[in-house]
C-alpha positions in Angstrom: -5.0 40.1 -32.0 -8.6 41.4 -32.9 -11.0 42.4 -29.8 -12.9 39.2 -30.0 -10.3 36.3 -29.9 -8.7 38.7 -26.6 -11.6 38.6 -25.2 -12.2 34.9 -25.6 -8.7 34.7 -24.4 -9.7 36.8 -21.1 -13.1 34.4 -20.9 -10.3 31.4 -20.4 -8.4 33.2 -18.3 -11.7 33.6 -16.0 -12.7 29.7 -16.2 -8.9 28.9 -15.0 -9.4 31.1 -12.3 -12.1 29.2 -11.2 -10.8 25.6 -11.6 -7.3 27.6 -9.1 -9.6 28.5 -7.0 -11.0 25.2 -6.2 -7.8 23.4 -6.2 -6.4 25.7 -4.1 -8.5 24.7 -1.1 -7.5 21.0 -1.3 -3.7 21.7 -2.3 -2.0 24.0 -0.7 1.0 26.2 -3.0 4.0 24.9 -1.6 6.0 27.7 -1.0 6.4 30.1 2.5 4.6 28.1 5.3 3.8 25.4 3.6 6.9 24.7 1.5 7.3 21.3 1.0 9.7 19.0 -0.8 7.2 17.1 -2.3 7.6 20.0 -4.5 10.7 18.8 -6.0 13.8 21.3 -6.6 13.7 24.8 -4.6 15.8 28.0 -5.1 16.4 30.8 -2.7 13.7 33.0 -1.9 14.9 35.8 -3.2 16.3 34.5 -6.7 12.7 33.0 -7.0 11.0 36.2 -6.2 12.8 38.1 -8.8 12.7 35.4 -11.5 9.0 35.4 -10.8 7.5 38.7 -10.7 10.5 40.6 -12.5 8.6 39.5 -15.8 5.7 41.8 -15.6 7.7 44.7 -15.2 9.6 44.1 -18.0 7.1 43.1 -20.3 4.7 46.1 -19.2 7.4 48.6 -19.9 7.8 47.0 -23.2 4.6 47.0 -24.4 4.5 50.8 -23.1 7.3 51.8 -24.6 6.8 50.0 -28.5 2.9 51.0 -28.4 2.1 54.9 -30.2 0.2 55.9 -26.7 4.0 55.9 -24.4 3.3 59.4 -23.8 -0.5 60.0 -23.6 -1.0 61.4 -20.2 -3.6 58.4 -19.0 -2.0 55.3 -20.6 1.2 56.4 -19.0 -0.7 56.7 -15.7 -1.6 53.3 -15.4 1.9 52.3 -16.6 3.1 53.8 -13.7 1.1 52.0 -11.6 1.5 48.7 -12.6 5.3 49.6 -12.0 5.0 51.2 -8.7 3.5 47.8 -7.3 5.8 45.4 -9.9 9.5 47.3 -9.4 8.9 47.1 -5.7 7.6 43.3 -5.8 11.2 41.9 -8.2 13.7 43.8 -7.0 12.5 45.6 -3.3 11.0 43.8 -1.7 13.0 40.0 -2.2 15.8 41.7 -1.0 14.3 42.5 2.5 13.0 39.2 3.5 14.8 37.8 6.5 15.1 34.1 7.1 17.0 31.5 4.6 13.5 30.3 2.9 13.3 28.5 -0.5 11.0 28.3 -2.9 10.1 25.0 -4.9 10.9 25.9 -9.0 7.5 24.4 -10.0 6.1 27.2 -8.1 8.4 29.6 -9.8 7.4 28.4 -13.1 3.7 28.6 -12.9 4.3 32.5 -10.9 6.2 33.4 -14.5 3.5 32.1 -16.4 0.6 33.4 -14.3 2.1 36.9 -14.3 3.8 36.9 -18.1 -0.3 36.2 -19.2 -1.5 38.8 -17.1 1.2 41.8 -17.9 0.0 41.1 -21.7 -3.7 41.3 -20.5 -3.0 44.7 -19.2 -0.3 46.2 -21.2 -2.1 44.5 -24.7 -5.5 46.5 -23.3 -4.2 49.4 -22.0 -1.7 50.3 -24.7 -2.9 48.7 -28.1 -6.6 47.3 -28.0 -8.2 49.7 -26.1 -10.2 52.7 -28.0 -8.2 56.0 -28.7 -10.4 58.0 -27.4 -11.3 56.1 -24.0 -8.1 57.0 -21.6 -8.2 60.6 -22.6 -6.7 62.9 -20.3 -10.5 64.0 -19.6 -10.6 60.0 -18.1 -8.7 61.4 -14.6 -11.6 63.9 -14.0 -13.7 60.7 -13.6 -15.5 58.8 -10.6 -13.8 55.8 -11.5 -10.4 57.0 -11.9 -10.8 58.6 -9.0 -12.3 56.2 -6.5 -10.0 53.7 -8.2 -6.7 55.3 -7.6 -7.4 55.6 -4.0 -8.5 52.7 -3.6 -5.3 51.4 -5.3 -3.0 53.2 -2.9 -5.0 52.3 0.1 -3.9 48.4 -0.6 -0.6 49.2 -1.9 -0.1 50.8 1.7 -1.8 48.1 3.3 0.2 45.5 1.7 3.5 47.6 1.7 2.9 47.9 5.7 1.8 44.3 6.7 4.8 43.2 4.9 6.9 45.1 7.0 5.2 43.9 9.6 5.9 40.3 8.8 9.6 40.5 8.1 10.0 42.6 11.6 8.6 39.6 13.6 12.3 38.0 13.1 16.0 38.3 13.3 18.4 37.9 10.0 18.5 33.9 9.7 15.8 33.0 11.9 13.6 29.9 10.3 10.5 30.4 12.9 7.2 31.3 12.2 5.3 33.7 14.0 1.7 35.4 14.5 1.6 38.5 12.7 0.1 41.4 15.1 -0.7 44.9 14.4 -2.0 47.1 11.6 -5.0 45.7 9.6 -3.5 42.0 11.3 -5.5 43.1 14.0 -8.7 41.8 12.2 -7.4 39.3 9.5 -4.2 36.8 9.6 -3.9 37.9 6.0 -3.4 41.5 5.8 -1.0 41.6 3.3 -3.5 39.3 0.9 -6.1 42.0 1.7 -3.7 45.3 0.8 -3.1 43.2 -2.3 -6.4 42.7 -3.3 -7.6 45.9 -2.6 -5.0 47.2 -4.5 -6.0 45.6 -7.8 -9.2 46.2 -7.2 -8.8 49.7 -7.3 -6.7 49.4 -10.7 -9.7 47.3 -12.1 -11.8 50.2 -11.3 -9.5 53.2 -12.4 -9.0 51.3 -16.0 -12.2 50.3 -15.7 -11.4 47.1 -17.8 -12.7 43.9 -18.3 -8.4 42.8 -18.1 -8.4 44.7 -14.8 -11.4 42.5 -13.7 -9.6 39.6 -14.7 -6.8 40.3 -12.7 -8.8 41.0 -9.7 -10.4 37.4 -10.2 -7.6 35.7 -10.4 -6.1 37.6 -7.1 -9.3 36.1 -5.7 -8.6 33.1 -6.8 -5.5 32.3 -5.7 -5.0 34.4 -2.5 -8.6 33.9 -0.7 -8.1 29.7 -0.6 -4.3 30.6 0.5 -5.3 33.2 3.1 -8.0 30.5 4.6 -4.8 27.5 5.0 -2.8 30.2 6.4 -5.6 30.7 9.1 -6.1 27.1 9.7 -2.7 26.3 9.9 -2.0 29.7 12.4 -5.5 28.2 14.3 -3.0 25.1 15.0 0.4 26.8 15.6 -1.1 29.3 18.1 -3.9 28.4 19.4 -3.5 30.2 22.2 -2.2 33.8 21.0 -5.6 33.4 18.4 -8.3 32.8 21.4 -10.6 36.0 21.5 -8.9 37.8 19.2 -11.8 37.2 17.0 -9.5 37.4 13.5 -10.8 36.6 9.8 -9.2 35.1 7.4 -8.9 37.8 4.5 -11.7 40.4 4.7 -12.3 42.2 8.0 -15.2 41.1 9.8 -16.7 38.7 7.2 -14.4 35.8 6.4 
């Protein structure tokens, strides 16, 4: 693919982002809290969760390992990256969740195509389009690397600890919902969402890629309008636990 149809393909990619994002205020994804059988046919959570994000890893490693750069010190930086988050999202992190949840296969199928479009976005960038001589090893001495990698391992901690926080609020089995409390949940009802986006932010920024944007806008776009039914729907769960606590949806302190 030649630089201009990819990035006609990543303009697209931005304009369905947009239409998601404004969908996703009137429909809500019916999966977690809001599953729904409307949905039609559901799997276990965990098969679902591994069907669905054990794609990108894959595919990453496989556009890593058949591109020239495998073994350039920056390229294989990023790779390990994208695996550190994508490793622990398939196979980690299903495996932990407590409770018997399902998850409706139309939302399975449009997670596998969401994430199979953006693991070629990066991996096609980072390992085959991108110029040889942008992500030389002198590219880890720079601001953006910089600021972008901690950045990225702020919200990787972020999320890694509000999810822990979630699946400690119950017991093996138990179907209940509760109000999240503690850690960055102590200013949003979405902290995990936050780490999450934070995270990719500081990938966009390390790579300091037009993909890496793209991926940041479509985290926008589907976990902001999520975050914002979670908080209306915890508003009428517990309404009482929520008074003066004062708690944004997403990003502390503003929304």
């Amino acid at each position: 693919m030649q630089i201009d149809v990819f990035r006609l393909f990543l303009w697209a990619m931005v304009a369905l982002a947009a239409i998601v994002f404004v969908v996703l205020f009137f429909v809500n994804a019916g999966y977690g809290i809001f599953r729904s059988a409307k949905w039609g046919l559901s799997i276990h959570n965990k098969v679902g969760w591994v069907i669905m994000e054990a794609p990108v890893s894959v595919l990453i490693f496989l556009f890593w390992w058949f591109s020239d750069r495998s073994f350039i010190l920056v390229p294989f930086v990023f790779f390990l990256f994208l695996q550190i988050h994508y490793v622990r999202r398939a196979f980690i992190f299903p495996f932990l969740m407590r409770g018997k949840s399902r998850i409706p296969i139309g939302i399975v199928m449009m997670g596998i195509t969401f994430n199979a479009l953006n693991a070629f976005m990066q991996g096609y960038w980072i390992f085959h389009l991108s110029p040889p001589s942008l992500y030389v090893d002198a590219w880890l001495q720079t601001p953006q690397f910089i600021g972008g990698s901690i950045l990225f391992f702020i919200g990787f901690l972020i999320n890694l600890n509000s999810d822990k926080r979630i699946r400690k609020l119950r017991q093996f089995g138990d179907t209940k919902h509760y109000l999240p409390y503690g850690g960055m949940f102590n200013y949003v009802t979405s902290a995990n969402y936050f780490g999450e986006l934070v995270e990719w932010m500081g990938f966009a920024i390390a790579t300091w890629s037009m993909p890496g944007l793209v991926f940041v806008i479509w985290s926008f776009a589907n976990l902001v309008p999520r975050a914002n039914a979670i908080y209306c729907q915890y508003q009428k769960e517990f309404a009482v636990e929520m008074q003066g606590k004062n708690l944004k949806r997403i990003f502390p302190f503003v929304y």
